[in-house]
Every structure is written in C-alpha cells, then in structure tokens.
matplotlib code that plots the C-alpha trace (Angstrom):
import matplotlib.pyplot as plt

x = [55.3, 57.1, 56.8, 60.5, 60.2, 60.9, 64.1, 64.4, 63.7, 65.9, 69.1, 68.3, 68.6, 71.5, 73.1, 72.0, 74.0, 76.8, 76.9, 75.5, 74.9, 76.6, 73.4, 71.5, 68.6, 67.6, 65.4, 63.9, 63.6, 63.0, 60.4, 59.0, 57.8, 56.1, 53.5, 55.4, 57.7, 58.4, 58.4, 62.3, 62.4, 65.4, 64.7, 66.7, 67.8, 70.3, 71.6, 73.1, 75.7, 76.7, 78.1, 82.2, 82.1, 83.6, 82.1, 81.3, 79.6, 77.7, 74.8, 73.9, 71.8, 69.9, 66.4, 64.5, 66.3, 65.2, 68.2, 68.8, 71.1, 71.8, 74.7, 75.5, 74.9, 76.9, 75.0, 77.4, 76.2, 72.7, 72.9, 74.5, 71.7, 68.9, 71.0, 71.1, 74.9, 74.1, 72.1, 69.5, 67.5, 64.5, 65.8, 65.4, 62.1, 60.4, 62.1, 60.3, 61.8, 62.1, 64.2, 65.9, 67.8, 66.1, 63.8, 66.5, 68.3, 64.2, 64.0, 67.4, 66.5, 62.8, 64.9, 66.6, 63.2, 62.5, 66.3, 64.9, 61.4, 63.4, 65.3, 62.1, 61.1, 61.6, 63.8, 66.5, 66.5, 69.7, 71.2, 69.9, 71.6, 74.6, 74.3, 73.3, 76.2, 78.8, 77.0, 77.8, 80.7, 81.9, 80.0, 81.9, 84.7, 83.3, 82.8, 87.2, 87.6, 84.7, 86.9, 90.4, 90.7, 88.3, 89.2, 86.7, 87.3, 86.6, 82.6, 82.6, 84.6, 83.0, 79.4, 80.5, 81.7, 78.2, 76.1, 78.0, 77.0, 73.6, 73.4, 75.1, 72.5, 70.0, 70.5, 71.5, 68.4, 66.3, 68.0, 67.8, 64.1, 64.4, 63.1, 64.6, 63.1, 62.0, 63.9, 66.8, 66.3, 66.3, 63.2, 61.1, 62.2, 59.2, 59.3, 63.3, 61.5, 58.7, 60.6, 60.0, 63.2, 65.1, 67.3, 65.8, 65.8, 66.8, 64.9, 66.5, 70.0, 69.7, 68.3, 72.0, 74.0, 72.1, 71.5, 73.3, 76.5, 78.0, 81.2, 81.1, 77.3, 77.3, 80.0, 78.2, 75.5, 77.2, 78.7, 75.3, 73.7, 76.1, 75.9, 72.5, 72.5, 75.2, 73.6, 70.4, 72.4, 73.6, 70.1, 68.6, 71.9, 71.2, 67.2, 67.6, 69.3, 70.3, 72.1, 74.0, 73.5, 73.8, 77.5, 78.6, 79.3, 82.9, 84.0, 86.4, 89.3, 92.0, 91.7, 92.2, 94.9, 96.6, 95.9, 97.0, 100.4, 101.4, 100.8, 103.2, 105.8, 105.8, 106.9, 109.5, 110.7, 111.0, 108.6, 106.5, 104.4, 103.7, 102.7, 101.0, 99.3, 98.8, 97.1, 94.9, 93.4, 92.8, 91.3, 88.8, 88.3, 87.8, 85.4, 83.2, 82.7, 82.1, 79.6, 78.0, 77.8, 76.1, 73.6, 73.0, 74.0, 76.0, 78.8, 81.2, 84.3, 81.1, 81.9, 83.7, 85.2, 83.0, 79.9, 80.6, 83.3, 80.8, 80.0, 84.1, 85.2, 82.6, 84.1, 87.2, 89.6, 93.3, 93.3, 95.7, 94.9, 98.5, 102.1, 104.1, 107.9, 109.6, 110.8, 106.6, 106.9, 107.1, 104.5, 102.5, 103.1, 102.2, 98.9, 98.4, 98.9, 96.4, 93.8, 94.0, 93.4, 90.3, 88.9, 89.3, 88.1, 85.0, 84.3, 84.6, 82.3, 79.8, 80.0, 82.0, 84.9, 88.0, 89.1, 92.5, 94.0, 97.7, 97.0, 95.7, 93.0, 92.1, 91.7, 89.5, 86.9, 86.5, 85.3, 83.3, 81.4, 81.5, 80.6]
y = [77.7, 74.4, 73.3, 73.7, 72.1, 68.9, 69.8, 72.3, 69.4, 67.6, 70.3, 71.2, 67.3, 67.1, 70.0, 68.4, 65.2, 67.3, 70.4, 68.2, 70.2, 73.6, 73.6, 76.3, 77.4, 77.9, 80.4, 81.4, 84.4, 86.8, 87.0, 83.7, 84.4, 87.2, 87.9, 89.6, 86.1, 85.5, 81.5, 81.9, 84.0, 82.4, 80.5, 82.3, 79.6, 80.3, 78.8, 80.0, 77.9, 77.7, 81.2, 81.3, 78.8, 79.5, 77.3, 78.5, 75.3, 76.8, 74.6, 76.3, 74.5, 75.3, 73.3, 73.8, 76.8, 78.4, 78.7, 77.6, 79.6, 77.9, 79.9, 80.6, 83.5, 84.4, 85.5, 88.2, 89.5, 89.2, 90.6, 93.8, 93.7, 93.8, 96.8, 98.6, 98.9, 95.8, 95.6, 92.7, 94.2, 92.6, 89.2, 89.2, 90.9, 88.6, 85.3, 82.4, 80.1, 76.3, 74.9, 75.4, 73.6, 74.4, 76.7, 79.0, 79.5, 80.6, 82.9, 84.3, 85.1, 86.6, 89.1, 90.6, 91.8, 93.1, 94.9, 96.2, 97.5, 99.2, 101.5, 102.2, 104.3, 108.0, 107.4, 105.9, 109.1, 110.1, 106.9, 105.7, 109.4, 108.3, 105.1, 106.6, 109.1, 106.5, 105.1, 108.0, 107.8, 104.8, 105.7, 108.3, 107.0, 105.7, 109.5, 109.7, 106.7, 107.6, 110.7, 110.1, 106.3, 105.6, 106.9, 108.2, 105.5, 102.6, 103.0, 99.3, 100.7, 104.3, 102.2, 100.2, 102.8, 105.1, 102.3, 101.8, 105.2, 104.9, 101.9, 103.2, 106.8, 104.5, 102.4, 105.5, 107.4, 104.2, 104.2, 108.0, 107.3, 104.2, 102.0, 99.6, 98.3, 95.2, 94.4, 96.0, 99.3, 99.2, 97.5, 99.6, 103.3, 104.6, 103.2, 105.4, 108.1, 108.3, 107.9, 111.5, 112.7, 112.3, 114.8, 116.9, 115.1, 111.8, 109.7, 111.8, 111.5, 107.8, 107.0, 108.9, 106.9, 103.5, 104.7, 107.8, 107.0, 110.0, 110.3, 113.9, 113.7, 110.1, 111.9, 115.7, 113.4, 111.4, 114.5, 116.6, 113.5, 113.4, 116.8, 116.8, 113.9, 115.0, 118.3, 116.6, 114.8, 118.2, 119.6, 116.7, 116.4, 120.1, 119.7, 116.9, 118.8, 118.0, 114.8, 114.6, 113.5, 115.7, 116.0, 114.1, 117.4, 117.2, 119.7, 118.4, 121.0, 118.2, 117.2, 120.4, 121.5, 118.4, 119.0, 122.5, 120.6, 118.5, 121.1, 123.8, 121.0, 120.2, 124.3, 124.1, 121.1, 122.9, 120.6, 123.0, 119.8, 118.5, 122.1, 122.8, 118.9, 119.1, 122.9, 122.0, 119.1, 121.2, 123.9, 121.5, 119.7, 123.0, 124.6, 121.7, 121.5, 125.0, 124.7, 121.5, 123.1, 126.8, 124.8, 121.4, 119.7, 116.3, 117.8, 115.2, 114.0, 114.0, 117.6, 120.2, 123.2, 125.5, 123.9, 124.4, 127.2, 130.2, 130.1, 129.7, 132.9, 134.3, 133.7, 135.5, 132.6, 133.7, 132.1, 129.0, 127.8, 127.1, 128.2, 128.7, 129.1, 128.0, 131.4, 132.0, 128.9, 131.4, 133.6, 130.4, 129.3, 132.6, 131.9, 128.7, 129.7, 132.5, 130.0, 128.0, 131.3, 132.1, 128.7, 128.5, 131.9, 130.5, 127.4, 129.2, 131.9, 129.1, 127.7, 124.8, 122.7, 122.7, 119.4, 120.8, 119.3, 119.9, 117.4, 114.2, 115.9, 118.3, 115.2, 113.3, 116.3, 116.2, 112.9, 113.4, 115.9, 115.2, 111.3]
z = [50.0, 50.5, 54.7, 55.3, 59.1, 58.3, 57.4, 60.3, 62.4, 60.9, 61.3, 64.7, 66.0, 64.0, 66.4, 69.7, 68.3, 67.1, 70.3, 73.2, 76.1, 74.4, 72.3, 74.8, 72.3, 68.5, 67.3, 63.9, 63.1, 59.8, 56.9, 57.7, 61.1, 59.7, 56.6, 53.9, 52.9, 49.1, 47.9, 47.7, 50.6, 53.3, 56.4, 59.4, 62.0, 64.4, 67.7, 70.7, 72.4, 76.2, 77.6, 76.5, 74.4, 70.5, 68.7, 65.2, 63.0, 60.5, 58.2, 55.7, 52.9, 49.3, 49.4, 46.0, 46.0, 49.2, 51.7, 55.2, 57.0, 60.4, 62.4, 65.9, 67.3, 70.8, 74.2, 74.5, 71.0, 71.8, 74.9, 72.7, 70.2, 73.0, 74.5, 71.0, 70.4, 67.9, 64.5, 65.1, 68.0, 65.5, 65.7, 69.9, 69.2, 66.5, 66.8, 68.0, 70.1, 68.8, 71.4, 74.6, 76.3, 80.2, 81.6, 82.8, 79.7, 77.7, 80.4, 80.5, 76.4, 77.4, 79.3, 76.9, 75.3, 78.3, 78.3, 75.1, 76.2, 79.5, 77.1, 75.0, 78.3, 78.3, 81.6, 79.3, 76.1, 77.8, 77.6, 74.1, 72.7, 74.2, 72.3, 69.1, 69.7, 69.6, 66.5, 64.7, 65.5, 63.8, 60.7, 60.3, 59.5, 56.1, 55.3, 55.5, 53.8, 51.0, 50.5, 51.2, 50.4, 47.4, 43.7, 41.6, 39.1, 41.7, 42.0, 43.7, 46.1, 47.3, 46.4, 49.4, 51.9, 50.8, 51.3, 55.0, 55.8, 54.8, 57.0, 60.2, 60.3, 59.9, 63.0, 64.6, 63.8, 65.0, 68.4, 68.8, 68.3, 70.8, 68.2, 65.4, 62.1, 61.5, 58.8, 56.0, 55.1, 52.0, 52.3, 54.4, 53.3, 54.3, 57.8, 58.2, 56.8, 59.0, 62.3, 64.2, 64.8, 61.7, 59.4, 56.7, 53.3, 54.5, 52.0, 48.9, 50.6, 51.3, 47.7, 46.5, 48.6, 47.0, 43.5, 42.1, 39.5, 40.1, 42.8, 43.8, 44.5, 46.0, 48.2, 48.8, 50.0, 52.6, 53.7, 54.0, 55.7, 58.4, 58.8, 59.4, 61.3, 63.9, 64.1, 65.0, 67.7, 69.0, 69.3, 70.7, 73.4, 74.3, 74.6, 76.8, 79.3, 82.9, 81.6, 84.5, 87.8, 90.9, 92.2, 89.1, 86.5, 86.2, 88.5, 90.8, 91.0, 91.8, 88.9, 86.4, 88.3, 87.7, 83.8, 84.2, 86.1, 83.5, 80.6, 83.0, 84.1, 79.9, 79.9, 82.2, 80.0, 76.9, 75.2, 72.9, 71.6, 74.8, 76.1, 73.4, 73.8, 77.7, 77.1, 74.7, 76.7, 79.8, 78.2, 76.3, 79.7, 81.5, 78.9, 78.8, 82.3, 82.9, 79.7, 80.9, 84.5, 83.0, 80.6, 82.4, 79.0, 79.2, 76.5, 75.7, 73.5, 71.0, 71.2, 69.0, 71.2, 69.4, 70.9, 74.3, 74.3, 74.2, 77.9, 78.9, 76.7, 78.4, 81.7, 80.9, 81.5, 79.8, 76.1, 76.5, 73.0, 71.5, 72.1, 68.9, 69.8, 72.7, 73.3, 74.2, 77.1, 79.8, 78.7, 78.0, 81.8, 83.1, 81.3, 82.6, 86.1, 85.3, 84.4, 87.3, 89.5, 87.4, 87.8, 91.9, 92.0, 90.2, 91.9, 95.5, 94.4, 93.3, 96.8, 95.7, 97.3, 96.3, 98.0, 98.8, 102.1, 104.0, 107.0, 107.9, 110.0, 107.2, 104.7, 107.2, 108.2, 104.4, 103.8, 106.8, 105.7, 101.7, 102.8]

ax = plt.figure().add_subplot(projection="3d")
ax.plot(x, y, z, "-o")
ax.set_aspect("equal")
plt.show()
C-alpha cells in the first residue's frame, strides 16, 4: 500500500500552524492501525482541540484515491464514548497516538481506556444495563417512525429507519455484554452473533433489516428484534437483582403521599384528566417501589406496569387505575385515601419510618437518629 505519512505529516503541521495551542492531540485510528486494511481502505485522523473550544476545521483529502479524513473530535464526546453512551468506544481503544500537545493532556486520553476497562468489571453489570437500557430506548423510536412515518412505496426511506435499528441493538447488545466491536457491523456479523447474551435469531433478523425488499417483513422483523431484545433486557434487569443500594429503594412515605395529594387536591378540583393523570403516576410509582422492594430488582421508567404490578395487586392496595366521569371524583378520592392507609400500614409493619414530624423537636430527634 502507498506510505500515506508523509502526507499525515504534512496535515498534522498544517493544524499546529492553523489551531496553535487548541491543537491538544491527534490520533489515528481504524483499518490501518490494524491487519485487515484494503489498498483503498481510508486513513482515520482526527484531533482533539482544547476543552470548550468549538472549533470544527475539517481536512479531508482524496490521495490516489485513498481518503484522508481529518476531523475533530470533542473531549466531551470522547469522554462519552470511553463511558459507552457513545458509538466509537474502538477508536479510544485502538488508536495510536501521533501527537500531543503535553504530558498531561496523553495521560488525560490513557484514562479514558482505563474508564473503559473499569466498566468491563462485573462491579459495573448494573450500571452498563442501565446504559444499554437507555440505548434501547432511543432505538426505538425508529421502530414508530418505521411504522407510522414511512410508506411502503418509499423503501429509501424505511431502508434507513431499519438499518437504524439494526445499528442501535447492536451497540446495545455490545454494552449489555460490556464490550464493543472493533469495527461496523456489518463487517464482523459473526462477532454480534457470538456475543453471549444476545436475542434468539439475531443474525437472520439483522440480515432482514439490511437485505430483505419486502416492507411488512423488513418491519415484522424490526418489531420481533426489539422484542426480543427488550425482553432480554428485562431478564437480565431481574437476574441481576439487588440493584439498589441499601436505604436507597424508593420508599420514602413523604413522598407518595404527596403524589397521592396532588392526584386528591386534582379531585376536589373537578379536573378528571389531572385526577386521572396524578393517579396514574402514583400508582406506577407506588407499585414499582413495592415491586423493587419484594424482589430486590432496580424496576424503572424502563418498565411497563405489568412487569412490576403482580406483587402490588397482591398487596391488596384499592385499584386507582382511572376515573371515567366526574360524577366518580368522590368515589375516586375515597380510593385514594384508601391507598395511602394501605401503604402506611405496610411500611410500619415492615419496621419502616414514616418520616412524619408535628414539631421542631420531633424533626430534629429524626435526623439524629436517621443521620
């Protein structure tokens, strides 16, 4: 392959002259650090100017037909890549450095590989299925707009949206394995495939999304492989277990009853949607905190109702779900009030606090003896 540093050299000068002392480091990255480069395969160059500074120059050149991309890439986006909640996790990994501008600033970028290898431990599961959890997340909003936005006509267009899918449960599979790839997809199937915890299927699903001319199975696809792929989350969320810190499961009774407050004051208001609104929020609250509490599973806004709500009908707590009528307000209140009973009757026969003062004297022997 034609030496390409020369002309590397030859960029990277040019943004000393151009950045001066916002030029902080430039690293290479890619194909070409590695064994499997093509002849025509690019040469990834980026920089990294000073911390807050927007500066965006991008040098990008065609040399006998092999391109030089030379961009900037921002701290605070490499700091979310070595963290996971970015794509190029294998660009901190595999880069080589080839400049920097001190000592501090190499070391400062050697520590994000070490930010990475921290949450490769088994200490930090919890945390990376929280991560992969919010990755979801936003791929699943390509599934609505795949179904709701696209037209079957416009194959460009749900091609697009399938193909985002595809790429958002992949990177959210490689973080729920703590890992990444070391390069696209599309080019290592066999690596996705291979990663332990993964959803049945995933390599025939993934070829769909990437291959397949036909709408309604492009789109049966997407929807089966978030399916599996959020029910995978769910099992590996409940397996985990004990999520949660001691003292820190959500039950603080101040709290509820203020939820159970606003949805009654909404009652005495005549405001059905509110009521309705305000209920709805503190039974969901309520329910996942008792849940969380029974099975020492960190449930979440990640959460359905249905995934948590087994262990509060259990508890026979009044069934707040909805009001229809305003003439049903008072009835609905009555219920409200109900609930609250229940749950302080709970929490006491647990052993727990309720934190509920009437004096100055009563509010300080709390904190002395809650710390």
């Amino acid at each position: 392959m034609k030496d390409l540093r020369p002309f590397v050299d030859i960029l990277i000068e040019h943004a000393r002259q151009v950045l001066g002392d916002d030029l902080e480091l430039v690293i290479h990255y890619g194909s070409r650090t590695k064994d499997y480069a093509a002849p025509e395969s690019d040469y990834d160059l980026s920089y990294v100017p000073s911390q807050g500074k927007q500066i965006w120059n991008n040098w990008t050149y065609l040399i006998d037909g092999v391109c030089i991309d030379f961009y900037p890439m921002q701290w605070e986006g490499l700091e979310g890549d070595a963290s996971f909640e970015g794509h190029r996790t294998s660009v901190i990994i595999d880069s080589r450095v080839l400049y920097h501008k001190s000592e501090a600033v190499l070391k400062r970028f050697r520590a994000l590989r070490g930010r990475i290898s921290e949450l490769q431990t088994p200490e930090k599961k919890g945390e990376m299925l929280a991560k992969a959890m919010r990755q979801f997340t936003r791929t699943a909003y390509h599934l609505a707009v795949l179904e709701h936005v696209c037209t079957k006509e416009d194959i460009r267009s749900w091609r697009m949206e399938a193909l985002k899918i595809a790429d958002g449960i992949v990177n959210c599979r490689a973080v729920l394995n703590q890992t990444w790839l070391p390069k696209a997809w599309v080019r290592c199937v066999e690596k996705v495939v291979a990663l332990p915890i993964r959803p049945e299927g995933i390599d025939r699903l993934l070829r769909t999304l990437a291959v397949d001319r036909s709408y309604e199975t492009v789109r049966e696809a997407a929807i089966e492989l978030i399916c599996r792929t959020r029910g995978l989350l769910v099992d590996q969320q409940r397996a985990g277990g004990k999520m949660r810190t001691a003292g820190g499961d959500g039950l603080f009774y101040p709290e509820y009853r203020h939820m159970c407050t606003k949805a009654t004051r909404a009652c005495d208001g005549g405001n059905l949607i509110e009521a309705n609104d305000q209920g709805m929020r503190y039974l969901s609250e309520t329910a996942s905190a008792r849940a969380s509490h029974r099975e020492e599973v960190g449930y979440s806004s990640f959460n359905v109702v249905a995934e948590y709500s087994e262990k509060y009908d259990a508890m026979g707590f009044p069934d707040i779900t909805s009001c229809e009528s305003r003439e049903g307000l008072a009835e609905f209140k009555s219920k409200l009030a109900a609930h609250d009973q229940h749950l302080q009757r709970l929490l006491v026969s647990e052993g727990r606090d309720l934190f509920m003062v009437h004096t100055e004297e009563d509010l300080k022997r709390s904190l002395l003896q809650h710390g």
